[in-house]
N, CA, C and O atoms as a GROMACS GRO file, in nm:
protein
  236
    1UNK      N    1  12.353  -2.024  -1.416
    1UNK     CA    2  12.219  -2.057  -1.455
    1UNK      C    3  12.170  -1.955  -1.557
    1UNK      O    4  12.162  -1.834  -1.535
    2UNK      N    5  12.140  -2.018  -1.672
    2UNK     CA    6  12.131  -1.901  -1.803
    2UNK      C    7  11.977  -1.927  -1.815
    2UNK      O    8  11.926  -2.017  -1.748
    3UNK      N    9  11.917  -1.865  -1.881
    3UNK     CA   10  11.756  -1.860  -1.890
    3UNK      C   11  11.725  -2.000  -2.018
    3UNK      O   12  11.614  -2.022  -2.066
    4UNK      N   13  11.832  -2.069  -2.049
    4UNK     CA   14  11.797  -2.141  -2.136
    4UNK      C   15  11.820  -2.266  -2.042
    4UNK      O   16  11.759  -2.371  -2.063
    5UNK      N   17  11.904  -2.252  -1.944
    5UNK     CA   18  11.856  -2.379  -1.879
    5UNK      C   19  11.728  -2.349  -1.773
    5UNK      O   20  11.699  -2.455  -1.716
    6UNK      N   21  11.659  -2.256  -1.737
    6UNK     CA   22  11.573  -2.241  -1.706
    6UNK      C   23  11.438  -2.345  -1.818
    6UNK      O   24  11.355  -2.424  -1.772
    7UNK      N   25  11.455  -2.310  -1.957
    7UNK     CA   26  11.363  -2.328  -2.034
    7UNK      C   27  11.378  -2.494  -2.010
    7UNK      O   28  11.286  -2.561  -1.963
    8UNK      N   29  11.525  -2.558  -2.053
    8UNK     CA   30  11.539  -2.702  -2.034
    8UNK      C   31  11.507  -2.817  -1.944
    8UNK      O   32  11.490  -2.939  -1.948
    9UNK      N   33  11.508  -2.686  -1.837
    9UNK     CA   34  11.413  -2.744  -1.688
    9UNK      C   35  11.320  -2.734  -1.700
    9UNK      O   36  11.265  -2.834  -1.653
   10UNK      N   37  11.224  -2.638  -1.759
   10UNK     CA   38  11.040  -2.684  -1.787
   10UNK      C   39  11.030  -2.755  -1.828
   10UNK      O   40  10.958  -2.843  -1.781
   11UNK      N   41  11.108  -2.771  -1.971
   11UNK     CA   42  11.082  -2.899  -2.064
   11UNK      C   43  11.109  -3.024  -1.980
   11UNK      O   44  11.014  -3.042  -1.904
   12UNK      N   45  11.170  -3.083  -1.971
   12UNK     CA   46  11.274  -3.202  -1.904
   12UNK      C   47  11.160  -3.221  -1.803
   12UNK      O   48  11.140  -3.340  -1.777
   13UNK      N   49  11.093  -3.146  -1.748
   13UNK     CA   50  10.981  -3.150  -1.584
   13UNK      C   51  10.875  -3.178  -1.640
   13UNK      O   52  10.817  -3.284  -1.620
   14UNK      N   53  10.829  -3.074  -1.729
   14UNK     CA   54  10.714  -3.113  -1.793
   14UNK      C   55  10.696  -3.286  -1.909
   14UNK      O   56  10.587  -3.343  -1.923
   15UNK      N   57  10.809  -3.327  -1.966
   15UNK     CA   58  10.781  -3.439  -2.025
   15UNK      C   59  10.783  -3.550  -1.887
   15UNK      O   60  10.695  -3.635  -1.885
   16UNK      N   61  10.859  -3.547  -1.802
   16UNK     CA   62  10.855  -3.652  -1.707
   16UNK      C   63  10.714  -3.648  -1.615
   16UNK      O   64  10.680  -3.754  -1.563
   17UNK      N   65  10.628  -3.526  -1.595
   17UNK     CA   66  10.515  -3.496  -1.542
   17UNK      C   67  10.414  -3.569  -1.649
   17UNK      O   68  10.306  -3.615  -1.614
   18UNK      N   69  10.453  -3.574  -1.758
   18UNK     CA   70  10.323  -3.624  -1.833
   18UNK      C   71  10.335  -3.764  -1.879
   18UNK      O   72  10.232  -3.819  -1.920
   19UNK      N   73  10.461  -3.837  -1.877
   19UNK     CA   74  10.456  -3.958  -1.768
   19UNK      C   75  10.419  -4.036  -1.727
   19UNK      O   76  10.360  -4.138  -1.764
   20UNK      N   77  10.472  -3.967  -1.583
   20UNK     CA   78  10.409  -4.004  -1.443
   20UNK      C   79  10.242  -4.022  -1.497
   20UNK      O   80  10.190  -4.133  -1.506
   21UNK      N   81  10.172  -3.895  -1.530
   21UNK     CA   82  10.054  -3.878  -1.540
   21UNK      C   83   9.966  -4.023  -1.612
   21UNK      O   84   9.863  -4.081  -1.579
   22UNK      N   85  10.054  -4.043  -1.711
   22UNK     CA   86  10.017  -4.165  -1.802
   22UNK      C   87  10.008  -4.256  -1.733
   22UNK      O   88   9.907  -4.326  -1.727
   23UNK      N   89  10.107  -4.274  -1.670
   23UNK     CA   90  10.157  -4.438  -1.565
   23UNK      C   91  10.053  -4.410  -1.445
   23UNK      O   92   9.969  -4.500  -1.439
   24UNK      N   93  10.042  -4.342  -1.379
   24UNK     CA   94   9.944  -4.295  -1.304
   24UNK      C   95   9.782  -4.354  -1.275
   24UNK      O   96   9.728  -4.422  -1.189
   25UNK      N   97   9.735  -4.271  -1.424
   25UNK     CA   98   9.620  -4.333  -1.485
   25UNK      C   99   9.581  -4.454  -1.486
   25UNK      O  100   9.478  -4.503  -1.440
   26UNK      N  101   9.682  -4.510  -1.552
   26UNK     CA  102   9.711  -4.661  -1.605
   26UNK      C  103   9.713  -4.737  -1.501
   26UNK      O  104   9.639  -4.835  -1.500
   27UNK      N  105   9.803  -4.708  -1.383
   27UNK     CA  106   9.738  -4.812  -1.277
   27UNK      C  107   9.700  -4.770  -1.194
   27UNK      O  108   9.677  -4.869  -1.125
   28UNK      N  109   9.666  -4.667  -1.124
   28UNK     CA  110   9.602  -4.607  -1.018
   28UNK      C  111   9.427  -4.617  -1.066
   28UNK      O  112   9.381  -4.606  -1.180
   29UNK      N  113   9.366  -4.637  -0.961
   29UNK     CA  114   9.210  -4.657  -0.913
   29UNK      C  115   9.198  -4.504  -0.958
   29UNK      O  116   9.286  -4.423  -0.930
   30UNK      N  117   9.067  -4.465  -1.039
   30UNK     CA  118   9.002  -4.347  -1.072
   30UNK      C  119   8.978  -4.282  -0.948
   30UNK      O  120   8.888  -4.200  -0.969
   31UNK      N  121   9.030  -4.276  -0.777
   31UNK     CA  122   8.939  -4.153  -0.720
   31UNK      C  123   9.030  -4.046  -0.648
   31UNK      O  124   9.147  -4.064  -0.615
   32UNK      N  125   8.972  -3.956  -0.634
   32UNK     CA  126   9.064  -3.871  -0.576
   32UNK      C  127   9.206  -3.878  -0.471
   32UNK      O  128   9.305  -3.804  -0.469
   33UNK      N  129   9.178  -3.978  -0.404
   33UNK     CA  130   9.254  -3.931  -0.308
   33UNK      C  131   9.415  -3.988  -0.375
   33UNK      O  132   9.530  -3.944  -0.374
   34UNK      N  133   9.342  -4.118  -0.434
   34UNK     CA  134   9.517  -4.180  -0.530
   34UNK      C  135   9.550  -4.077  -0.605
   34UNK      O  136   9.667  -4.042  -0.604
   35UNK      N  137   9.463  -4.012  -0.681
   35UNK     CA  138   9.509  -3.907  -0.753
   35UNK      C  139   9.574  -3.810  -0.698
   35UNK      O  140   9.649  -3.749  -0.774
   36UNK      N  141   9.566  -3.764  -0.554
   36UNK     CA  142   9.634  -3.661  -0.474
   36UNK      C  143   9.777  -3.721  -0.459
   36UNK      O  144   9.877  -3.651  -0.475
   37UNK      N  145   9.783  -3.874  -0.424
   37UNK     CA  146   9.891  -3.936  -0.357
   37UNK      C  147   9.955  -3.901  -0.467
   37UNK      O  148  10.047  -3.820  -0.456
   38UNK      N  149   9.922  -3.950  -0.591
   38UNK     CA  150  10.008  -3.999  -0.724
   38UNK      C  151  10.062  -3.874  -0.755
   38UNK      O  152  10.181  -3.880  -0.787
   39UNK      N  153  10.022  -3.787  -0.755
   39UNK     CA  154  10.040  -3.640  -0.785
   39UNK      C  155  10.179  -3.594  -0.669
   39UNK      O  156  10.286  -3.563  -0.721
   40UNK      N  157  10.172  -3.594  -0.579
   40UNK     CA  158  10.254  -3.583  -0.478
   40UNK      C  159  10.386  -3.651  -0.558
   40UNK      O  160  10.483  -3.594  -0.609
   41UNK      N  161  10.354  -3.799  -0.548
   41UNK     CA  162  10.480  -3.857  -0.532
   41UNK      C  163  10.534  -3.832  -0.673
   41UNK      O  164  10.655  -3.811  -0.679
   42UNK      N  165  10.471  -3.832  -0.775
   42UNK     CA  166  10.514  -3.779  -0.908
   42UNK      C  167  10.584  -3.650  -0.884
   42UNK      O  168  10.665  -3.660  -0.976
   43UNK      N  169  10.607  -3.554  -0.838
   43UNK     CA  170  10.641  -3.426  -0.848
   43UNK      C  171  10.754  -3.478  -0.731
   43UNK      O  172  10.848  -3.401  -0.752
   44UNK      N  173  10.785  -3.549  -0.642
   44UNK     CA  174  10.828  -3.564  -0.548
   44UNK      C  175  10.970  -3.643  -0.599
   44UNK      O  176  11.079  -3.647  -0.541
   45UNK      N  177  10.941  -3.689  -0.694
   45UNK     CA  178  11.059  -3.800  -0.800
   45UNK      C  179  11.100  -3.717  -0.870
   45UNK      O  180  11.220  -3.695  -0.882
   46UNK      N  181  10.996  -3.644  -0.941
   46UNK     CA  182  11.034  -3.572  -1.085
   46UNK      C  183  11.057  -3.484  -1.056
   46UNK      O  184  11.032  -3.412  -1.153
   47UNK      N  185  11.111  -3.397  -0.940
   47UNK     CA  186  11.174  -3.230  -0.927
   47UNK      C  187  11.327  -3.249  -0.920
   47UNK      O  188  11.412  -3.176  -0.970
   48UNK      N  189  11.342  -3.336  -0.864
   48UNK     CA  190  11.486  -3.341  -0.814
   48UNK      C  191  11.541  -3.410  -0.906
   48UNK      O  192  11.656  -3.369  -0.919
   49UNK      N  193  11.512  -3.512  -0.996
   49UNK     CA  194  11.575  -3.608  -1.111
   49UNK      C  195  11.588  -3.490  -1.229
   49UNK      O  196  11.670  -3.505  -1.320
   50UNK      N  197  11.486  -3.350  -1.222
   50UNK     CA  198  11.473  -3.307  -1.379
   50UNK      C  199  11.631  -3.213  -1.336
   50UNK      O  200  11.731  -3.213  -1.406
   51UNK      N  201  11.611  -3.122  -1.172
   51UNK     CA  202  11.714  -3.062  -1.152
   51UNK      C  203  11.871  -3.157  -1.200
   51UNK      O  204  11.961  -3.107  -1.268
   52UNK      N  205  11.871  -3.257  -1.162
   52UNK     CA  206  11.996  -3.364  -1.160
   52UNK      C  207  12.034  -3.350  -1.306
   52UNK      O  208  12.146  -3.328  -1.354
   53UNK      N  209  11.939  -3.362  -1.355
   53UNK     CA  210  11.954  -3.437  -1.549
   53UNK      C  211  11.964  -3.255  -1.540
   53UNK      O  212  11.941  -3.254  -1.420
   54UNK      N  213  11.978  -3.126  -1.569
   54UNK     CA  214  11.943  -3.016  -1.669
   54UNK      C  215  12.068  -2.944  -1.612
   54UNK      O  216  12.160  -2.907  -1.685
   55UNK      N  217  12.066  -2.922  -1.436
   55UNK     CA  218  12.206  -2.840  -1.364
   55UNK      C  219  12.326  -2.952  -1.366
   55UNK      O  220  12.428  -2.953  -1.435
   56UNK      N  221  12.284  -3.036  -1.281
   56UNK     CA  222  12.431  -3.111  -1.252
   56UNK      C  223  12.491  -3.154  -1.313
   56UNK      O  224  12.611  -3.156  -1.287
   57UNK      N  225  12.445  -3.207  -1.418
   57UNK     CA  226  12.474  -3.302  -1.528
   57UNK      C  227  12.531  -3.207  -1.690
   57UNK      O  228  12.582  -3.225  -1.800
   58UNK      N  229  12.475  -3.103  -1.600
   58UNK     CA  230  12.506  -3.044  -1.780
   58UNK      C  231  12.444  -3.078  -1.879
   58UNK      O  232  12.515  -3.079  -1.980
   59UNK      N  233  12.313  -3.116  -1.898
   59UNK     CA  234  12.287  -3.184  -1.982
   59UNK      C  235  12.241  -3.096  -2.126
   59UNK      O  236  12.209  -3.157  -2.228
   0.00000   0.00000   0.00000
């Protein structure tokens, strides 16, 4: 693990976080609590898919 796949993992997390965020918006009801759920399950998809795609994969 070199500090540049460190960096490739922010990136790769952070574009799939903003996303989610979009898709989110788009169909989720404006109030908090979907926003908690959506938030959850977004980070809950997108931690382990960004690890998959940046370590395992070599990417």
């Amino acid at each position: 693990m070199t500090g540049e796949s460190h960096v490739e993992f922010l990136a790769v997390e952070s574009a799939f976080i903003m996303v989610g965020f979009a898709a989110a918006a788009f169909l989720l009801p404006p109030d908090p609590y979907s926003q908690v759920l959506s938030t959850l399950a977004i980070l809950a998809v997108t931690l382990p898919l960004s690890y998959w795609l940046v370590y395992r994969r070599g990417r």
